[in-house]
PAZAPA-4460 file (N, C-alpha, C; in steps of 0.05 Angstrom, whole numbers, plus 32768, in hexadecimal, padded with zeros to 4 digits):
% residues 119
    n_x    n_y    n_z   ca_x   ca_y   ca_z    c_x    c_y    c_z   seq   type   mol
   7E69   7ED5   74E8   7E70   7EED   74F8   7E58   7F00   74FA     1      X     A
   7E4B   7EFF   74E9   7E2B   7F12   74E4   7E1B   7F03   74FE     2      X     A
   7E1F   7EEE   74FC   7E11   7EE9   7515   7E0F   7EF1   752E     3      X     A
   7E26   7EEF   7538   7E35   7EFB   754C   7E33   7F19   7553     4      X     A
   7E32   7F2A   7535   7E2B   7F4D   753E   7E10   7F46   7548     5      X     A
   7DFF   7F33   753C   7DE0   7F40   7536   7DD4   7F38   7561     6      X     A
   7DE2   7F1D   7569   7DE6   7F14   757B   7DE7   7F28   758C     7      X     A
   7E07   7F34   7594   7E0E   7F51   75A4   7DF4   7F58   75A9     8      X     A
   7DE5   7F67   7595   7DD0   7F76   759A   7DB5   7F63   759C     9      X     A
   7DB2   7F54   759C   7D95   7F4F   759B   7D94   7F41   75B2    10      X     A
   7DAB   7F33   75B8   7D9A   7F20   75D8   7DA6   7F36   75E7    11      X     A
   7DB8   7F48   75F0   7DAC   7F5D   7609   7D98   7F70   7602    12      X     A
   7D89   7F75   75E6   7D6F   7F80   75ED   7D59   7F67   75EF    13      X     A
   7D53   7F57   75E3   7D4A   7F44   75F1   7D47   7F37   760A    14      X     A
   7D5C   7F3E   7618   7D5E   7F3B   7642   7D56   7F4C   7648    15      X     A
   7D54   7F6A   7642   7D45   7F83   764A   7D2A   7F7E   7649    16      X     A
   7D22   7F75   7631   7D01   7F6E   7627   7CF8   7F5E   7641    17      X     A
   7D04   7F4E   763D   7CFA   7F3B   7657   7CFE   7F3F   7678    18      X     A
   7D12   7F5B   7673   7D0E   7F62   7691   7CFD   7F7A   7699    19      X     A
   7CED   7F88   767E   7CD5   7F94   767A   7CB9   7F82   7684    20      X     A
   7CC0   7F73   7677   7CA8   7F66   766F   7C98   7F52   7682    21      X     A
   7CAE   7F46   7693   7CAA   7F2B   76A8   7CAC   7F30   76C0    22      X     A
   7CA4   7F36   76CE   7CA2   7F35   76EF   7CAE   7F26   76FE    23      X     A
   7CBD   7F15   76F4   7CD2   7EFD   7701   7CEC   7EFD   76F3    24      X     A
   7CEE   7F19   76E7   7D09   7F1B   76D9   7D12   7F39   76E5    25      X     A
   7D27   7F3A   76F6   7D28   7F55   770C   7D4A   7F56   770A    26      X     A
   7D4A   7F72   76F5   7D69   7F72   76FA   7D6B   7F91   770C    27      X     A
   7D83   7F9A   771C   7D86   7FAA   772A   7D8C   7FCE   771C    28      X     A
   7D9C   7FC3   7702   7DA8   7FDF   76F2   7DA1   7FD0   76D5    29      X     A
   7DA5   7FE3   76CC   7DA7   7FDE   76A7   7DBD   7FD2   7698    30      X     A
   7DD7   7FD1   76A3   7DEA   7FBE   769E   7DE7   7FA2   769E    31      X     A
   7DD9   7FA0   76B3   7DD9   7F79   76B7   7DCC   7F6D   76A5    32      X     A
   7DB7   7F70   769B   7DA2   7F63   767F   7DBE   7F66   766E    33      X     A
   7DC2   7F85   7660   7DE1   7F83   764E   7DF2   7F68   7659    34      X     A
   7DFC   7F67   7670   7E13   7F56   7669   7E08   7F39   766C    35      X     A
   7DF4   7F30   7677   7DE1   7F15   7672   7DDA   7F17   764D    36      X     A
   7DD3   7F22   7646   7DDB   7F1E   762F   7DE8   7F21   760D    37      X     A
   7E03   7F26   761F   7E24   7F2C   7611   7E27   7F0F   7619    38      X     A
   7E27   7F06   7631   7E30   7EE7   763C   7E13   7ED0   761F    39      X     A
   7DFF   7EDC   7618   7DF5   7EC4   760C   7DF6   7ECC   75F3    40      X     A
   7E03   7EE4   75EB   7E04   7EEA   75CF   7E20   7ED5   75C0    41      X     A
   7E34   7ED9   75DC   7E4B   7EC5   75DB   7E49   7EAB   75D5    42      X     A
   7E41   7EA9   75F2   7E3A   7E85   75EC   7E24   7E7A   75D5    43      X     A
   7E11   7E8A   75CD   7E02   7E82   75B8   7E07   7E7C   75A1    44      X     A
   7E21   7E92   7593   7E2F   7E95   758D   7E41   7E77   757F    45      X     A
   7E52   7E73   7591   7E5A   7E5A   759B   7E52   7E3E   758C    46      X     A
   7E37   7E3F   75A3   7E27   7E2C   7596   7E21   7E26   757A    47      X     A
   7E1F   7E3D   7567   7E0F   7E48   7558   7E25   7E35   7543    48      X     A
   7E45   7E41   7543   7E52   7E33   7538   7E57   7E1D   7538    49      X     A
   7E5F   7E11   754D   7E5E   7DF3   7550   7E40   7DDC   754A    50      X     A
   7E30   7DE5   7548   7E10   7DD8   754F   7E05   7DE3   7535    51      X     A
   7DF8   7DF5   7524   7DEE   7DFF   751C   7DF3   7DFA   74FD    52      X     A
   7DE7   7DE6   74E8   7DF1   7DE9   74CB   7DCD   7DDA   74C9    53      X     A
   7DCA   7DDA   74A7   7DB1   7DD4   749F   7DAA   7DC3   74AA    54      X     A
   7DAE   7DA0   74B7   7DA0   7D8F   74C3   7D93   7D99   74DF    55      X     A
   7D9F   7DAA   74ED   7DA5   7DA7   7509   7D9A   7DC5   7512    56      X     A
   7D80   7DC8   7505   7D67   7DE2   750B   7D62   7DE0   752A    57      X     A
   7D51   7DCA   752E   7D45   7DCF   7546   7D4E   7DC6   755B    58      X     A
   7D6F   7DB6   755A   7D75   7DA3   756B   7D89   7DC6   757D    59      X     A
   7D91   7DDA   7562   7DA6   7DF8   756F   7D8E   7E02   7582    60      X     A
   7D74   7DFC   7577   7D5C   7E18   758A   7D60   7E0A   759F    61      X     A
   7D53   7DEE   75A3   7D4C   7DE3   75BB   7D6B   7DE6   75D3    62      X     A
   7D86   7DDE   75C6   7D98   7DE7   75D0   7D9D   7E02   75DB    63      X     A
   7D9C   7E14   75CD   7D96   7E31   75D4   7D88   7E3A   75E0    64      X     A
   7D69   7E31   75EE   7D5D   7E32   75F4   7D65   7E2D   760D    65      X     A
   7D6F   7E1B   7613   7D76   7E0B   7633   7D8F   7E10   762F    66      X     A
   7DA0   7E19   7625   7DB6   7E2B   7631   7DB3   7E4D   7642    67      X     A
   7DA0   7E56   7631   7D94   7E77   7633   7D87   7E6F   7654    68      X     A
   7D7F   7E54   7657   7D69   7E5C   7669   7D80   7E5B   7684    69      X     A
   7D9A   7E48   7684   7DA8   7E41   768F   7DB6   7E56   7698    70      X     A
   7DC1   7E6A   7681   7DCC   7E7F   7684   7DC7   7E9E   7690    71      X     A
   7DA8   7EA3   7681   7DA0   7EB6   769E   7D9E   7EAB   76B6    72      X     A
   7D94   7E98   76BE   7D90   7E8E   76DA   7DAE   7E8D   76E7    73      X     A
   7DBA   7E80   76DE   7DD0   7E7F   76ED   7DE9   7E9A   76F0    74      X     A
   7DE6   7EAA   76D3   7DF7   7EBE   76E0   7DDF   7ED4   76EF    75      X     A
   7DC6   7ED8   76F7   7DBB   7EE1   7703   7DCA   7EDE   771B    76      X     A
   7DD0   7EC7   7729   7DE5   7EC2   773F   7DEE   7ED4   7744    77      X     A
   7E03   7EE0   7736   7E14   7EE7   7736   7E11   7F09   7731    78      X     A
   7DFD   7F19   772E   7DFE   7F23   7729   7DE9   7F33   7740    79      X     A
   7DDC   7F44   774C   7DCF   7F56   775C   7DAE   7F54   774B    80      X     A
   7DAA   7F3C   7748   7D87   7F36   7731   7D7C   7F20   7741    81      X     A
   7D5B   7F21   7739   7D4D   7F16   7742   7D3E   7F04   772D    82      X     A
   7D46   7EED   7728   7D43   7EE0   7709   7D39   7EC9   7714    83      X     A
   7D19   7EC1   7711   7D12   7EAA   771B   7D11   7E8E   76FA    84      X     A
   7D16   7E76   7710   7D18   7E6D   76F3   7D0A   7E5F   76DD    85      X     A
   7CEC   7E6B   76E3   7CD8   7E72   76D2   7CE7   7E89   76C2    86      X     A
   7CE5   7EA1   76CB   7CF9   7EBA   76C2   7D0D   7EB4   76B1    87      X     A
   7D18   7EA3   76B7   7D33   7E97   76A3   7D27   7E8B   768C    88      X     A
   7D08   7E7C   768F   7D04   7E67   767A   7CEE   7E81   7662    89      X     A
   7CE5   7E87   7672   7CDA   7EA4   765C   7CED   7EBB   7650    90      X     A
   7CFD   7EBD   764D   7D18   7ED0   764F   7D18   7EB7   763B    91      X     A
   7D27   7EA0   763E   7D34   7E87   7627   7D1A   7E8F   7614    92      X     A
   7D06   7E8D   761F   7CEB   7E8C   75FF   7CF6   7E9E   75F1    93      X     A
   7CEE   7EBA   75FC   7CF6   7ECF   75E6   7D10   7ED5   75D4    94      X     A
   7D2D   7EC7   75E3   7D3F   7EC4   75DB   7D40   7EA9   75BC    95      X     A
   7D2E   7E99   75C7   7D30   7E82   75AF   7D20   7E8A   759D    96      X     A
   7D17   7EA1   75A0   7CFD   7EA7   7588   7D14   7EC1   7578    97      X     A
   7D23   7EC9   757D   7D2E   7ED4   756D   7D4A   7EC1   7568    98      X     A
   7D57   7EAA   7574   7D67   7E99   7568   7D53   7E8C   7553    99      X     A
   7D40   7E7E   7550   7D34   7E79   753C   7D31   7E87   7528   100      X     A
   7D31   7EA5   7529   7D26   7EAC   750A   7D47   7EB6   7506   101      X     A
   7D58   7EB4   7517   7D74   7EC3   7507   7D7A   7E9E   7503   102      X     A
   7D7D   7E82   7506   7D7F   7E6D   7507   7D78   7E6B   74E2   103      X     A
   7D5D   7E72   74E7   7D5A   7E73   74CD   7D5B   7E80   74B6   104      X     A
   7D68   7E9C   74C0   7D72   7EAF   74A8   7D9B   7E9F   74A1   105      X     A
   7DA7   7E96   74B8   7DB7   7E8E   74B5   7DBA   7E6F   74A4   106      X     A
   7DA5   7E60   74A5   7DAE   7E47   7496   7DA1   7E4B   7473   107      X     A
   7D8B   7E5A   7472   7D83   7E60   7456   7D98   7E73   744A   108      X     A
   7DA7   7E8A   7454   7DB8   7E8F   7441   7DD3   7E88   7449   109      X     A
   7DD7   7E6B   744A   7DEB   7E5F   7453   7E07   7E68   745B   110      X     A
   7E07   7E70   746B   7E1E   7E88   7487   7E1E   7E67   749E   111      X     A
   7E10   7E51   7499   7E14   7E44   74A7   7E31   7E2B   74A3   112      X     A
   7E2D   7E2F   7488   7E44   7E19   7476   7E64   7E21   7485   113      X     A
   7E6E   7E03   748A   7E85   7E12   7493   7E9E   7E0C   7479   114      X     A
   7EAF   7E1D   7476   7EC1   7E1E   745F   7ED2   7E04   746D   115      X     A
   7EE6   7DF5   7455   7EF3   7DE7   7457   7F08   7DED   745E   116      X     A
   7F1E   7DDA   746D   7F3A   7DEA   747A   7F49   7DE7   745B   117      X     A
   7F57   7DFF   7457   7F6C   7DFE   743E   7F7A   7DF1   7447   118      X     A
   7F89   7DE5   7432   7F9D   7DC6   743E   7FB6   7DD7   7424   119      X     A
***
C-alpha cells in the first residue's frame, strides 16, 4: 500500500517534469499531466502487485516502461495534449527511473512478499 501513496505523487510530478522539460510533451492546463499520471500511478500499481517479487526486477521495469509509454500516448487522445510518441517514450524514461529505485527499495525491504491466504 506504501507503494501506491508514494506512486499518487510521484508519477503526476514526474508527467509535469516531462512536460517542463520536452518539447514534444504539450499539455493544455495543469490538470492533464495530474490525471495522466493518477491513470499510471494506478495501473503501475497493479502491475506492481501482480509482476513484481525478488526474481522478476527487470522483467516489472521493462513492463512498466512500455506500459507508461502506452499510457501517456494514448490517453493524450483523449485529452486537449500534444504528446508525440517520442514524447511518450521520454516521459516512460523518466517514469522507469523512478520505478526502478522505488522497485528496489520495495524488494530489499521485502513489501514485495505476498502473505499467505489464512485457511
Amino acid at each position: 500500500m506504501i507503494g501506491l501513496i508514494i506512486k499518487i505523487f510521484v508519477c503526476p510530478i514526474t508527467v509535469m517534469i516531462a512536460w517542463l522539460i520536452f518539447p514534444n510533451v504539450e499539455y493544455s492546463t495543469i490538470y492533464q499531466p495530474i490525471i495522466v499520471g493518477l491513470i499510471l500511478a494506478f495501473s503501475a500499481h497493479v502491475m506492481e502487485v501482480f509482476i513484481l517479487k525478488k526474481g522478476t526486477f527487470w522483467l516489472s521495469a521493462i513492463l512498466d516502461f512500455i506500459a507508461a509509454t502506452v499510457i501517456v500516448y494514448v490517453v493524450s487522445f483523449f485529452q486537449v495534449a500534444q504528446v508525440t510518441f517520442f514524447g511518450a517514450i521520454l516521459t516512460a524514461v523518466l517514469l522507469s527511473v523512478t520505478e526502478l529505485v522505488q522497485h528496489n527499495w520495495l524488494i530489499k525491504s521485502g513489501r514485495t512478499e505476498k502473505s499467505p491466504n489464512p485457511t
